[in-house]
MDTraj code that builds the backbone (N, CA, C; nanometers):
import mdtraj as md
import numpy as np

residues = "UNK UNK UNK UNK UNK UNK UNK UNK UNK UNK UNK UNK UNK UNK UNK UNK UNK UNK UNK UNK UNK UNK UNK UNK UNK UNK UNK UNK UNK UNK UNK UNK UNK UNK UNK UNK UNK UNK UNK UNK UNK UNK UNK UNK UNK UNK UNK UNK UNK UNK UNK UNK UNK UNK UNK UNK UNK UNK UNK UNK UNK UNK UNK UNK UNK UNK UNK UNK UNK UNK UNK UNK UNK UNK UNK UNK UNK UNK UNK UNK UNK UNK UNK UNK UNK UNK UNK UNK UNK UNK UNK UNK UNK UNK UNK UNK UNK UNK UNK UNK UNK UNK UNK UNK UNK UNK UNK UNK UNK UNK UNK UNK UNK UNK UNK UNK UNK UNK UNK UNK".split()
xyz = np.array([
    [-1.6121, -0.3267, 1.3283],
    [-1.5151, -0.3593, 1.4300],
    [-1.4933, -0.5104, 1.4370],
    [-1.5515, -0.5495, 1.4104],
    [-1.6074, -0.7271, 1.4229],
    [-1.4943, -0.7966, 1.3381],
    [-1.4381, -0.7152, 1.2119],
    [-1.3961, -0.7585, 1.1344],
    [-1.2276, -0.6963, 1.1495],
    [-1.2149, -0.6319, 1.2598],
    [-1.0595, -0.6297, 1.2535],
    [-1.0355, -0.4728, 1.2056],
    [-1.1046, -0.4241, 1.1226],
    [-1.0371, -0.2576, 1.0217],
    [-1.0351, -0.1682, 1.0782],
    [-1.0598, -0.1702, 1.2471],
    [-1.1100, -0.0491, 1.3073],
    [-1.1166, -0.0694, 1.4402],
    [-1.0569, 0.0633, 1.4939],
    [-1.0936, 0.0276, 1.6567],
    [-1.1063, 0.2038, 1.7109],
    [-1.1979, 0.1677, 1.8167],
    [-1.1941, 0.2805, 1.8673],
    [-1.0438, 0.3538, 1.8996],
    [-1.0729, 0.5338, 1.9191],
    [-0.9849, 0.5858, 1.9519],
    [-1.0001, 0.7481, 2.0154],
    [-0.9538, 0.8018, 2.1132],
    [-0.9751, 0.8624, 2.1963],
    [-0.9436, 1.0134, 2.1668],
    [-0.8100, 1.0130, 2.0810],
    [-0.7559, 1.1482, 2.0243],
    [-0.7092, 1.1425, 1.9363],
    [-0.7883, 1.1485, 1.8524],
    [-0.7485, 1.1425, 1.6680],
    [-0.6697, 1.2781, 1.6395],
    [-0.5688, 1.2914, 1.5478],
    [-0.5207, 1.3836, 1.5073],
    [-0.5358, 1.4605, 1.4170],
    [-0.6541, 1.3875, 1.3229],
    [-0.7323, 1.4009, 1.2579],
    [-0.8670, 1.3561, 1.1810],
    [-0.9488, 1.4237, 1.1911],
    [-1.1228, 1.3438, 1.1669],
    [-1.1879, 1.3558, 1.0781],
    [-1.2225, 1.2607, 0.9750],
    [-1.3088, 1.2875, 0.8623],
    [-1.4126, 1.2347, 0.9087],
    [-1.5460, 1.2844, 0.8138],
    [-1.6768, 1.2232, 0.8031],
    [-1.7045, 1.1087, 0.7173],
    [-1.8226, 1.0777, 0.8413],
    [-1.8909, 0.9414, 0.7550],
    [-2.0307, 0.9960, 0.6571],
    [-1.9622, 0.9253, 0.5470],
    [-2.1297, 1.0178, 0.4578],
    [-2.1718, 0.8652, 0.3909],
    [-2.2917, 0.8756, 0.3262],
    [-2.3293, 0.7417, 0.2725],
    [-2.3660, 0.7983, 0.0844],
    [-2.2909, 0.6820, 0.0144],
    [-2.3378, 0.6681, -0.0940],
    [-2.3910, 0.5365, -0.1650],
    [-2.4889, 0.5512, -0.2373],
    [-2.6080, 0.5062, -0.2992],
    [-2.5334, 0.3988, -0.4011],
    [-2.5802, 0.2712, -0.3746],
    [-2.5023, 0.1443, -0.4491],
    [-2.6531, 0.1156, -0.5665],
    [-2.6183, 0.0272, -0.6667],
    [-2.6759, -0.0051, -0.7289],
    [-2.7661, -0.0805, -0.6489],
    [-2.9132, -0.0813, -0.6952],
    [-2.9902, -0.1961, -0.6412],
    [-3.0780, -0.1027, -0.4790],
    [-3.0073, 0.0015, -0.4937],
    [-3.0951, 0.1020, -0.3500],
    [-3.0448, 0.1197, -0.2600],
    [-2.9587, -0.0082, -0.2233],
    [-2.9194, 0.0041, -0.0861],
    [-2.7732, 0.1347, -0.0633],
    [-2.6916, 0.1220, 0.0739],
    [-2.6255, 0.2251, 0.0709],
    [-2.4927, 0.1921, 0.1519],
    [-2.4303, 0.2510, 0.0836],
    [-2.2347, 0.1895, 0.1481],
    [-2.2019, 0.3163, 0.2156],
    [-2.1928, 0.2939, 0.3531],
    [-2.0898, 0.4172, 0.4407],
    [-1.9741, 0.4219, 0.3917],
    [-1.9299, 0.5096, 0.3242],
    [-1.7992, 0.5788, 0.3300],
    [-1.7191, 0.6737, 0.4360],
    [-1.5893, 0.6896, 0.4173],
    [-1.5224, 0.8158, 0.5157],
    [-1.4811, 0.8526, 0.4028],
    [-1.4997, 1.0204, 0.4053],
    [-1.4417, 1.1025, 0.3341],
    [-1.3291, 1.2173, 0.3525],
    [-1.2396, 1.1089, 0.2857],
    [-1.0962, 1.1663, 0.3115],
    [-1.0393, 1.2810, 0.2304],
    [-1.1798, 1.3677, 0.1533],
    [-1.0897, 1.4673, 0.0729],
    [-1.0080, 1.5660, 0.1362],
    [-1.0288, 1.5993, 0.3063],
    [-0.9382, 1.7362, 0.3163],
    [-0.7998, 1.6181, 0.3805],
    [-0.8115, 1.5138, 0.4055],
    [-0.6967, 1.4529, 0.4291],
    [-0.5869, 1.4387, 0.3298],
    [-0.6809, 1.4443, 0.2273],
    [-0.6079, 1.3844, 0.0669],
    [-0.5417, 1.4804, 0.0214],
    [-0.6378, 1.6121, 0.0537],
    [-0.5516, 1.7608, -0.0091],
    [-0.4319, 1.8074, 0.1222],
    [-0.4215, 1.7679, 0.2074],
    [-0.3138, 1.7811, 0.2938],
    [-0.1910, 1.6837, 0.2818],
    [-0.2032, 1.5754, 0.2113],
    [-0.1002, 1.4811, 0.1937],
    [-0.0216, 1.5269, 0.0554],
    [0.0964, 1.5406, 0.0221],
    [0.2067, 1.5501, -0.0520],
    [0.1910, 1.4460, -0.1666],
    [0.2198, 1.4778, -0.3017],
    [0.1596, 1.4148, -0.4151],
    [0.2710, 1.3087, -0.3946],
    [0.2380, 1.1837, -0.3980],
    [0.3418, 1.0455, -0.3858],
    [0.4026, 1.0170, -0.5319],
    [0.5429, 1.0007, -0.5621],
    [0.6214, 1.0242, -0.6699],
    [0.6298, 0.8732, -0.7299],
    [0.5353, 0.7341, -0.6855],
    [0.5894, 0.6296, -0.7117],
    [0.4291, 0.6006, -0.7728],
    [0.4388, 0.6341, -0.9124],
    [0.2850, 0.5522, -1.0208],
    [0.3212, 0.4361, -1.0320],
    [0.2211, 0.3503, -0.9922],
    [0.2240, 0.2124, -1.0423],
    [0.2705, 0.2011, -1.2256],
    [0.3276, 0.0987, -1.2133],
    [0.3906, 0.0703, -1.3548],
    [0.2801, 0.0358, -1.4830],
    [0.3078, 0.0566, -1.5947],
    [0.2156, 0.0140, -1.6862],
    [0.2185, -0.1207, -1.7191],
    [0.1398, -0.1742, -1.8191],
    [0.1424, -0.2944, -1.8015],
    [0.2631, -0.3560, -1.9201],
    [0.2655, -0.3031, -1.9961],
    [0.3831, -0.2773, -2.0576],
    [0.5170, -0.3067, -2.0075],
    [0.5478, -0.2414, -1.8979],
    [0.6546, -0.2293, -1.8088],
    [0.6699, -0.3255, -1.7151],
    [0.5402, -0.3814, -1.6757],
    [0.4804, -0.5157, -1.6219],
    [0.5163, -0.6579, -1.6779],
    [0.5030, -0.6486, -1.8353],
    [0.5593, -0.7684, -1.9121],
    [0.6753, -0.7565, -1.9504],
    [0.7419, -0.6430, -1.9815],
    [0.8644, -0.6930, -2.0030],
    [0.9613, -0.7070, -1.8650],
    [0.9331, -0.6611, -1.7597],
    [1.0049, -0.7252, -1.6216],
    [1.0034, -0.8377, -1.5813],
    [0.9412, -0.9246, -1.6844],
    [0.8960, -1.0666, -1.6597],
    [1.0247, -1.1394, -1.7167],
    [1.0892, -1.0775, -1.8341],
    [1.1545, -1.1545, -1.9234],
    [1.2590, -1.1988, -1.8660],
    [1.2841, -1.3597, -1.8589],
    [1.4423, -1.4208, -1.8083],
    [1.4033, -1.4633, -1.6896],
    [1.2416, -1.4192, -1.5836],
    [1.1945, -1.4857, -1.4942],
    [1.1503, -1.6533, -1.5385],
    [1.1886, -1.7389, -1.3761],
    [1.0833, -1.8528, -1.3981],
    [0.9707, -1.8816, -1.3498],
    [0.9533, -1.7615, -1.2597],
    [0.8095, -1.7857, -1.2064],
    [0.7589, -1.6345, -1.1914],
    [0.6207, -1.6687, -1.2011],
    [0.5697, -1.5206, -1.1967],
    [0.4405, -1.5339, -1.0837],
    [0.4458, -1.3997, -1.0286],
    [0.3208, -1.4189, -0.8808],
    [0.2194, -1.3300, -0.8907],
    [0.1618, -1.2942, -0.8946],
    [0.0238, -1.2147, -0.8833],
    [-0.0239, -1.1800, -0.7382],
    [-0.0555, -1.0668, -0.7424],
    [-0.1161, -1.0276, -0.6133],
    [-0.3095, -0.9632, -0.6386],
    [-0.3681, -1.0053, -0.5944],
    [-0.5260, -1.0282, -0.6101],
    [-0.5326, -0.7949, -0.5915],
    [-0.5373, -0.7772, -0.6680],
    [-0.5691, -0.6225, -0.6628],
    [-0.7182, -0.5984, -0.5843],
    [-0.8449, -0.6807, -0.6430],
    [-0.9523, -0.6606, -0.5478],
    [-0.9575, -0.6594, -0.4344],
    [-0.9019, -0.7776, -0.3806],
    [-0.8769, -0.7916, -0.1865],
    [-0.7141, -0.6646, -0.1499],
    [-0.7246, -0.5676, -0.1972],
    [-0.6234, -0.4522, -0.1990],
    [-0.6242, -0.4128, -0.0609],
    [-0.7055, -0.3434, -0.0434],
    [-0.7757, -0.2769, 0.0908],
    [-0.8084, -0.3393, 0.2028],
    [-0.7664, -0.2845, 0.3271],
    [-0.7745, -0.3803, 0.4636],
    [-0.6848, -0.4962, 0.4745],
    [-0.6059, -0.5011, 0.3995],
    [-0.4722, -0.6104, 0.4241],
    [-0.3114, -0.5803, 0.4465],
    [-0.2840, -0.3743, 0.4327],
    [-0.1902, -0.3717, 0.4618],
    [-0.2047, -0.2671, 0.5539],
    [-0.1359, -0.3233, 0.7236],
    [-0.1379, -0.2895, 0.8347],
    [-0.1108, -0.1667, 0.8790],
    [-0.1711, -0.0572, 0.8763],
    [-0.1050, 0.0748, 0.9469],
    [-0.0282, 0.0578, 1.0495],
    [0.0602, 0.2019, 1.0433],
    [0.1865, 0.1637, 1.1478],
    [0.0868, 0.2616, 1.2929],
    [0.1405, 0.1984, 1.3864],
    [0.0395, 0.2709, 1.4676],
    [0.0149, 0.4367, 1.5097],
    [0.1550, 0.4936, 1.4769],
    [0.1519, 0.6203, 1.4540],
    [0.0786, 0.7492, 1.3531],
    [0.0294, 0.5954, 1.2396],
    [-0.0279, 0.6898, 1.1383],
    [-0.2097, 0.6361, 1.1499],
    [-0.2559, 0.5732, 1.2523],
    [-0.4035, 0.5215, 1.2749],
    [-0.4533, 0.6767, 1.3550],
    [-0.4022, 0.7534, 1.3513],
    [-0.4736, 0.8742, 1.4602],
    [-0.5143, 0.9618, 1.3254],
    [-0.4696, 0.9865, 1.2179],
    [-0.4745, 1.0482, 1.1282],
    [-0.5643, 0.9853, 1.0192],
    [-0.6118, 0.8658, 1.0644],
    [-0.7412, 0.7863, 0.9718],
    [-0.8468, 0.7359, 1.0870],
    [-0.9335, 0.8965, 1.1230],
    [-1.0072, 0.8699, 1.2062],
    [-1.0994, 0.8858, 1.1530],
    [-1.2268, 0.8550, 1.1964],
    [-1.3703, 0.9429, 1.1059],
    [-1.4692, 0.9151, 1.2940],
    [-1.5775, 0.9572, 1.2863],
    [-1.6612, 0.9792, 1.3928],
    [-1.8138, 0.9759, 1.3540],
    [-1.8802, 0.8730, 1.4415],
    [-2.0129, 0.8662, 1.3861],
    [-2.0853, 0.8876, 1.5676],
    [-2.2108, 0.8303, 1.5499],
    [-2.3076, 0.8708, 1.6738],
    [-2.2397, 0.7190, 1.7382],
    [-2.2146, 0.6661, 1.7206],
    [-2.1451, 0.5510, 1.8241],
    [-2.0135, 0.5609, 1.9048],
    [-1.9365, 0.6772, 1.8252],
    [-1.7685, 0.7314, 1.8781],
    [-1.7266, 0.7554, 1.7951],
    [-1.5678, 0.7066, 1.8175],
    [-1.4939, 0.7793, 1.6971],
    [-1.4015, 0.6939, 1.6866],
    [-1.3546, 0.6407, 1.5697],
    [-1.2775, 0.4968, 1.5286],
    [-1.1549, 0.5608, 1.4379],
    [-1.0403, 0.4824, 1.4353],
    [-0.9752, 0.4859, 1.3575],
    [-0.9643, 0.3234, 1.2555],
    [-0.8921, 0.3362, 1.1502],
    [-0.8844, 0.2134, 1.0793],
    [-0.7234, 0.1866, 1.1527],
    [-0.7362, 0.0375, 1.1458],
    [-0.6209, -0.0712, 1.1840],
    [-0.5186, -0.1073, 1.0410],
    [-0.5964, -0.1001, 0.9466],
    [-0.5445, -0.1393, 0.8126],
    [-0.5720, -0.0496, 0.7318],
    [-0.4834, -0.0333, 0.5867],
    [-0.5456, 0.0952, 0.4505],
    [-0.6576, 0.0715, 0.4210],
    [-0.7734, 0.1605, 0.4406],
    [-0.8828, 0.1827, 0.4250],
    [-0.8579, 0.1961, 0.2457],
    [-1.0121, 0.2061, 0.1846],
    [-1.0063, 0.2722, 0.0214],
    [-1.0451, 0.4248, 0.0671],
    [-0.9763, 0.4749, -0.0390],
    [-1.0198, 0.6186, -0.0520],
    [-0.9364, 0.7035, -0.0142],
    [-0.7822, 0.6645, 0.0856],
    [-0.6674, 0.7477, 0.0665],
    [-0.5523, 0.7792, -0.0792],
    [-0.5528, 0.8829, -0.0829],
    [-0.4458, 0.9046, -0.1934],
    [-0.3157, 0.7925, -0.1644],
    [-0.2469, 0.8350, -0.2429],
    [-0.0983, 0.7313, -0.2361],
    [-0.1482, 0.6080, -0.1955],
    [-0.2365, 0.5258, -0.1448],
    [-0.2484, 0.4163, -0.0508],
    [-0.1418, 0.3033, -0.1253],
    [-0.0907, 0.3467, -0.0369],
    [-0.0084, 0.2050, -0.0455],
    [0.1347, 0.1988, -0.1317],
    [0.0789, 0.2932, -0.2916],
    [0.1639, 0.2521, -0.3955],
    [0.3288, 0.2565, -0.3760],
    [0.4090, 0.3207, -0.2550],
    [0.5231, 0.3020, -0.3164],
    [0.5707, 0.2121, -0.2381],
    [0.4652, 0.1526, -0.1044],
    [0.5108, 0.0596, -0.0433],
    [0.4789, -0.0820, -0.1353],
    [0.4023, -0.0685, -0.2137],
    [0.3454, -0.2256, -0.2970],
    [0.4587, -0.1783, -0.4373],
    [0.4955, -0.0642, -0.4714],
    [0.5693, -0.1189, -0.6141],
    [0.7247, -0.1503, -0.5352],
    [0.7833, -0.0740, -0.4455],
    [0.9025, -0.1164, -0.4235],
    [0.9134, -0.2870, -0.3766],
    [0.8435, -0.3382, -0.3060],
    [0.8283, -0.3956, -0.2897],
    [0.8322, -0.5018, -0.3660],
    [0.7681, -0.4829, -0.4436],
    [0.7468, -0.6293, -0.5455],
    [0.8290, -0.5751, -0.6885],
    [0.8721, -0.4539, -0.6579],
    [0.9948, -0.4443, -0.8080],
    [1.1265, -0.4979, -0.7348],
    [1.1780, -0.5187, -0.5802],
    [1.3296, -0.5082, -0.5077],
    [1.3022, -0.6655, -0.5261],
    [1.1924, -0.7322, -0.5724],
    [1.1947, -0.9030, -0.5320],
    [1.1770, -0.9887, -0.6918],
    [1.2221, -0.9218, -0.7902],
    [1.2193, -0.9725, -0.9521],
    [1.3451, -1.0615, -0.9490],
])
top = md.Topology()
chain = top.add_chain()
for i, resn in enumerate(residues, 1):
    res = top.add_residue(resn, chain, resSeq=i)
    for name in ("N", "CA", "C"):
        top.add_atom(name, md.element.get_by_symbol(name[0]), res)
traj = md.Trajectory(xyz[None], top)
């Protein structure tokens, strides 16, 4: 919470679990597991481009921009209508995320390719 990705919430519309998996080195990363969310969401029709398709959209540009793919997650803002439906619930309450969590299907992609294909 400390960090902004999450805030409590009172009537989720829908609730996944928190389960923990096993990182290198012993220790352990909480996850939410969004598989029955994932199998309820509609297959998203917009694949990120190859890279192929990547370089030649370049050609006749004078500048080219990069967007950091690692820092992906937790930087693009849910609309507040869709934070009830990215809930999960532990022994402290029950939170939704503020921003795209990892681990949803579609996340993001047809809002990040239109996006940066409508601005070449």
């Amino acid at each position: 919470m400390a960090a902004g990705h999450i805030e409590e919430i009172q009537f989720p519309e829908w609730l996944s679990n928190v389960i923990f998996v096993p990182k290198p080195g012993g220790k352990w990363r909480m996850c939410i597991d969004f598989k029955d969310l994932n199998k309820a969401c509609p297959n998203d029709f917009y694949p990120l481009p190859r890279i192929d398709q990547l370089v030649d959209s370049t050609s006749g540009c004078e500048l080219l921009s990069m967007m950091d793919a690692s820092q992906g997650y937790h930087q693009i803002m849910l609309a507040s209508e869709d934070r009830k439906r990215v809930s999960f619930i532990t022994s402290n309450g029950t939170f939704c995320y503020v921003a795209m969590p990892f681990g949803l299907k579609n996340a993001g992609t047809k809002d990040l390719w239109t996006k940066y294909s409508d601005h070449r």
